[in-house]
C-alpha positions as semicolon CSV with decimal commas, in nm:
position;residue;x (nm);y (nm);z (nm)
1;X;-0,384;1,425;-2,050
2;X;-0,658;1,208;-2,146
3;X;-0,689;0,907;-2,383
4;X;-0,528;0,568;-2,457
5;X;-0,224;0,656;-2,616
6;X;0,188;0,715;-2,553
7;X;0,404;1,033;-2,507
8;X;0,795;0,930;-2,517
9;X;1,069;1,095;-2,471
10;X;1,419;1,023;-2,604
11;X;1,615;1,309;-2,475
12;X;1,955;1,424;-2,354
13;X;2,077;1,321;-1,979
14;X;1,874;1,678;-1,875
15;X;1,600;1,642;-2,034
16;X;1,218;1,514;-1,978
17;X;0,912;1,369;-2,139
18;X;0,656;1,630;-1,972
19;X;0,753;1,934;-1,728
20;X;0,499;2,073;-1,506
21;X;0,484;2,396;-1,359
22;X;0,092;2,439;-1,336
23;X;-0,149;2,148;-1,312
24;X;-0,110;1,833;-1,472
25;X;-0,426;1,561;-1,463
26;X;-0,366;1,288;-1,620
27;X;-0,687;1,015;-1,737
28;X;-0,757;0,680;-1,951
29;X;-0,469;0,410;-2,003
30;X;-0,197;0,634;-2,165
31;X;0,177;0,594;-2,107
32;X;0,401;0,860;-2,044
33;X;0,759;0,692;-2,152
34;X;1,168;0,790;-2,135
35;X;1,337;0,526;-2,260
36;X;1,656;0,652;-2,226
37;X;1,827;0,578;-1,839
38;X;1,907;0,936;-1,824
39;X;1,621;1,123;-1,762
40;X;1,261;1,163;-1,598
41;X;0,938;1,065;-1,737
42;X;0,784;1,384;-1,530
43;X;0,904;1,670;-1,403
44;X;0,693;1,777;-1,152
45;X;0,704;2,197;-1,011
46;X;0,374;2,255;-0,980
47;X;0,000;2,043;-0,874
48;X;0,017;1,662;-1,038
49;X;-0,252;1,430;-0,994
50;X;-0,215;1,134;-1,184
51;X;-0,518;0,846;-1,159
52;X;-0,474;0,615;-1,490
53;X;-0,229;0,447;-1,698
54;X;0,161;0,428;-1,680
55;X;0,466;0,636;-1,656
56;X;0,745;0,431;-1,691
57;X;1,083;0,538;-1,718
58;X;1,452;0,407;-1,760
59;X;1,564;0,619;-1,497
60;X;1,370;0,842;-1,247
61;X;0,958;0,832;-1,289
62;X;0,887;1,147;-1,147
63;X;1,097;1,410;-0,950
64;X;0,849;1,602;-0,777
65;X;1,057;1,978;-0,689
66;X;1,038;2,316;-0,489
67;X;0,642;2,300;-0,332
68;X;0,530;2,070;-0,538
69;X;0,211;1,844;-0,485
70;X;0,201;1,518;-0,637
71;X;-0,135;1,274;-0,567
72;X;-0,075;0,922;-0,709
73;X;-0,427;0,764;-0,733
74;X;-0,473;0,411;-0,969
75;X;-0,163;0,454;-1,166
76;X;0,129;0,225;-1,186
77;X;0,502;0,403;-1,188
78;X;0,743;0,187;-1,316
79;X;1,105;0,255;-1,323
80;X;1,509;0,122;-1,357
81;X;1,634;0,362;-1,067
82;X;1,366;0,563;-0,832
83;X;1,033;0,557;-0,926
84;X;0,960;0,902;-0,725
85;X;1,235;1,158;-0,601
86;X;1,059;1,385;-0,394
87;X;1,253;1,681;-0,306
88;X;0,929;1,938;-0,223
89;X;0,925;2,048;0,081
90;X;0,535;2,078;0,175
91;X;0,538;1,931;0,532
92;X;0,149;1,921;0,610
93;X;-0,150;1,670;0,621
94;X;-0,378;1,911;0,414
95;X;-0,083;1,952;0,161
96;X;0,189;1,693;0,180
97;X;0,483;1,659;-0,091
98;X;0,309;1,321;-0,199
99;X;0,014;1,144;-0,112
100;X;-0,085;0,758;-0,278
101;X;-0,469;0,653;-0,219
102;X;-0,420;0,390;-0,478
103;X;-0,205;0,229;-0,728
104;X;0,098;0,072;-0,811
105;X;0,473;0,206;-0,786
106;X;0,715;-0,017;-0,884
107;X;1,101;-0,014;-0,919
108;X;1,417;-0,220;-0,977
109;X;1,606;0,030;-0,750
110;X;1,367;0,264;-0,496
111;X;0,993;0,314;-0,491
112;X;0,990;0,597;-0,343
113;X;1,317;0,842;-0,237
114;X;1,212;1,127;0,053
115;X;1,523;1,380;0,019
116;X;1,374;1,670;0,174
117;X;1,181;1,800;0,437
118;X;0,823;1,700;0,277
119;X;0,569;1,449;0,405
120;X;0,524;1,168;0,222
121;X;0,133;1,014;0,310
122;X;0,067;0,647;0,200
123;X;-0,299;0,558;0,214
124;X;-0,305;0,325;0,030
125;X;-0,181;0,108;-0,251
126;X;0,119;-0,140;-0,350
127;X;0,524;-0,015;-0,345
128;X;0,738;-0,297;-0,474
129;X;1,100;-0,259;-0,508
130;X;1,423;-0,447;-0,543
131;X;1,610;-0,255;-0,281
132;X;1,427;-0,020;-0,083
133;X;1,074;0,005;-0,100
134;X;1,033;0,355;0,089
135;X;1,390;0,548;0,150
136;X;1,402;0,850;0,381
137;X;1,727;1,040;0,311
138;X;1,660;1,392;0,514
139;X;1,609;1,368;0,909
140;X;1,353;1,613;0,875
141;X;1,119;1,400;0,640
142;X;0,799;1,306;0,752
143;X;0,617;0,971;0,646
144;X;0,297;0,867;0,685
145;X;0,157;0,480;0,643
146;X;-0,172;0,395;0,651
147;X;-0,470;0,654;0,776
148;X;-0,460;0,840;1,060
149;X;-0,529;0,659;1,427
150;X;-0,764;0,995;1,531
151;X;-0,972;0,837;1,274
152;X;-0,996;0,488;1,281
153;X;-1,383;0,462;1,160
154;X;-1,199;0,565;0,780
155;X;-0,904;0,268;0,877
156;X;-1,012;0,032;0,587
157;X;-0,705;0,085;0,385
158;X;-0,409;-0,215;0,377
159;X;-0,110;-0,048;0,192
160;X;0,193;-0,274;0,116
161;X;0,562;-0,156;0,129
162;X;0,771;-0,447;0,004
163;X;1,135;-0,421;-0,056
164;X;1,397;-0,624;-0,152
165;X;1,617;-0,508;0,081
166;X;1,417;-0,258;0,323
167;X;1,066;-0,230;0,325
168;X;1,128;0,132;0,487
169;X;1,475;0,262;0,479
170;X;1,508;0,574;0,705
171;X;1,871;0,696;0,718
172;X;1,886;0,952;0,961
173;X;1,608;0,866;1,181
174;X;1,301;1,106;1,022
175;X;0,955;1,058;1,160
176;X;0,781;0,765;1,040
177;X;0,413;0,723;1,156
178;X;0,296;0,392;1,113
179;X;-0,105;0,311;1,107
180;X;-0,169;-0,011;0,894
181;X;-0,117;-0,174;0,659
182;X;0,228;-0,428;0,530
183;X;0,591;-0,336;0,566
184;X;0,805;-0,635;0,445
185;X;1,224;-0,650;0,379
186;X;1,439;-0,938;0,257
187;X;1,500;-1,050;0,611
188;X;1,172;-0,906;0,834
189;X;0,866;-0,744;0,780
190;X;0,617;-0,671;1,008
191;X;0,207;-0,609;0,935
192;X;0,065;-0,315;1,193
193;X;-0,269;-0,334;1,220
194;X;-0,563;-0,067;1,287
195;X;-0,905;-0,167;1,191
196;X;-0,844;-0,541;1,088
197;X;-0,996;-0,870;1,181
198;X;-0,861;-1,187;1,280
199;X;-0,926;-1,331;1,032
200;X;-0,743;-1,090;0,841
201;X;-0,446;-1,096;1,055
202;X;-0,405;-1,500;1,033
203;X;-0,376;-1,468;0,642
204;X;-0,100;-1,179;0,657
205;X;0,070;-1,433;0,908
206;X;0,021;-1,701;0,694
207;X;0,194;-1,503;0,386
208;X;0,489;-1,474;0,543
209;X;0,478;-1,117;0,771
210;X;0,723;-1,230;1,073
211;X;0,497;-0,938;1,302
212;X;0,238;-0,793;1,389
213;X;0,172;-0,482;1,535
214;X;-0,108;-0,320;1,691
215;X;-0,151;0,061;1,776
216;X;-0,450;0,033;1,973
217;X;-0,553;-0,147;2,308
218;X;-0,893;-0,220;2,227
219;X;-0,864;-0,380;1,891
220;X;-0,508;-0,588;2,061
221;X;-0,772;-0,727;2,373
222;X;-1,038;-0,801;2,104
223;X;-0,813;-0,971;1,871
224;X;-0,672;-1,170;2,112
225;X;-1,019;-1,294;2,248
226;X;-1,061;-1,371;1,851
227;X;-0,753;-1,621;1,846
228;X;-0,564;-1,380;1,638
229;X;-0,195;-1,347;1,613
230;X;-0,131;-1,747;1,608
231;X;0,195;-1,806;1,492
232;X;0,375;-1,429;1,506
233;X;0,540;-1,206;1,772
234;X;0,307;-0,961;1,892
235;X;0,425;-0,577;1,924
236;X;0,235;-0,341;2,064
237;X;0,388;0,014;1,910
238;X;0,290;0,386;2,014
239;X;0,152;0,576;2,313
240;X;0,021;0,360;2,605
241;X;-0,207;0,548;2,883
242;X;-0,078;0,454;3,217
243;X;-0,483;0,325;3,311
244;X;-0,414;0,009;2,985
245;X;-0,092;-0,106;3,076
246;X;-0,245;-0,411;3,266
247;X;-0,444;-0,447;2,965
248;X;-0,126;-0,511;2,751
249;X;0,156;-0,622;2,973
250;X;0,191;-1,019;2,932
251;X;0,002;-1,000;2,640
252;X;0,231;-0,895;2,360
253;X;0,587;-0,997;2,305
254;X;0,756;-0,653;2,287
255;X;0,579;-0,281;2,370
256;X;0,759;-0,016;2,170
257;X;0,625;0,325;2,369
């Protein structure tokens, strides 16, 4: 889909603007629209990769099904109930359920709903809802924020999760892997950090972020040489080699290992 212009759908409860069961690409500033609070916007079976424009729906966004692949990347989602309902269950880096490297998502209900065993891979990009940003029903789901600690040369990326009520809502306790970027709830949030500077870190405090969290002891001892972190609790949050414990211990305010 290419071009500038609209594709609605006015449906039963059922029904759907656009199903895909192939490969859907979708270019320029068009909107794909249900307005009615019944339905989805897209239907997703198959390979969707979706980089301008809008899909906006009264309802669902997108329901992304079976082994579906779904790449969000510069569009904005907006919808009443769950912006994306991701039932595929592709588990894998090299082909998760859903991956965002840009864009918006935004919802008056859920950004984002994980009910299956997928992986769910947030580079980058803004989720804004009014309840929970990110919501992990199945114990088995697997999400990602941020890019991946084995390669923190590529760690420029800052997503935000901000939710009304949650920022990240996991249910049943499902693997959540936490890089960088901006988790933030009604009543906490908490900024974890990979390749940031001070600098940077003293403006995320200074917006509000209650914590901050660092994954890695050489950018924590930097940092902290730096005069970063004035102001906010310090966590330090994964694994921590027995050789850097000195390194951390009276340093940071709580170690989650």
């Amino acid at each position: 889909m290419q071009g500038n212009g609209k594709v609605i759908g006015t449906g039963s409860a059922t029904s759907y603007t656009i199903k895909n069961n192939g490969t859907f690409e979708k270019y320029g500033n068009g909107i794909i629209e249900y307005d009615n609070n019944a339905n989805y916007a897209l239907r997703n079976s198959g390979v969707a990769k979706l980089y301008e424009g809008k899909i906006i729906s009264g309802r669902i966004g997108i329901e992304n099904k079976e082994s579906a692949k779904l790449l969000i990347d510069g569009i904005t989602i907006e919808a009443k109930e769950i912006c994306i309902r991701n039932i595929s269950t592709l588990n894998s880096l090299e082909e998760p359920a859903v991956k965002m490297l840009s864009g918006e998502i935004i919802s008056n209900g859920t950004g984002i709903s994980n009910n299956s065993v997928g992986l769910i891979h947030i580079v980058d990009g803004t989720i804004e809802s009014q309840q929970y940003a990110i919501h992990i029903e199945n114990a088995e789901g697997i999400v990602i924020i941020g890019t991946d600690e084995e390669n923190p040369q590529v760690s420029t990326t800052t997503p935000m999760i901000i939710g009304g009520s949650s920022g990240i809502h996991n249910r049943n306790n499902a693997t959540v892997k936490f890089y960088d970027g901006i988790v933030k709830g009604k009543l906490n949030g908490m900024s974890v950090n990979g390749v940031t500077t001070a600098e940077e870190i003293n403006k995320v405090i200074e917006l509000g972020i209650a914590d901050i969290g660092e994954n890695r002891v050489q950018e924590l001892t930097q940092k902290l040489s730096e005069n970063a972190y004035e102001g906010a609790p310090v966590h330090f949050i994964g694994h921590l080699q027995t050789n850097k414990v000195k390194q951390v211990v009276g340093k940071v305010d709580l170690i989650q290992s």
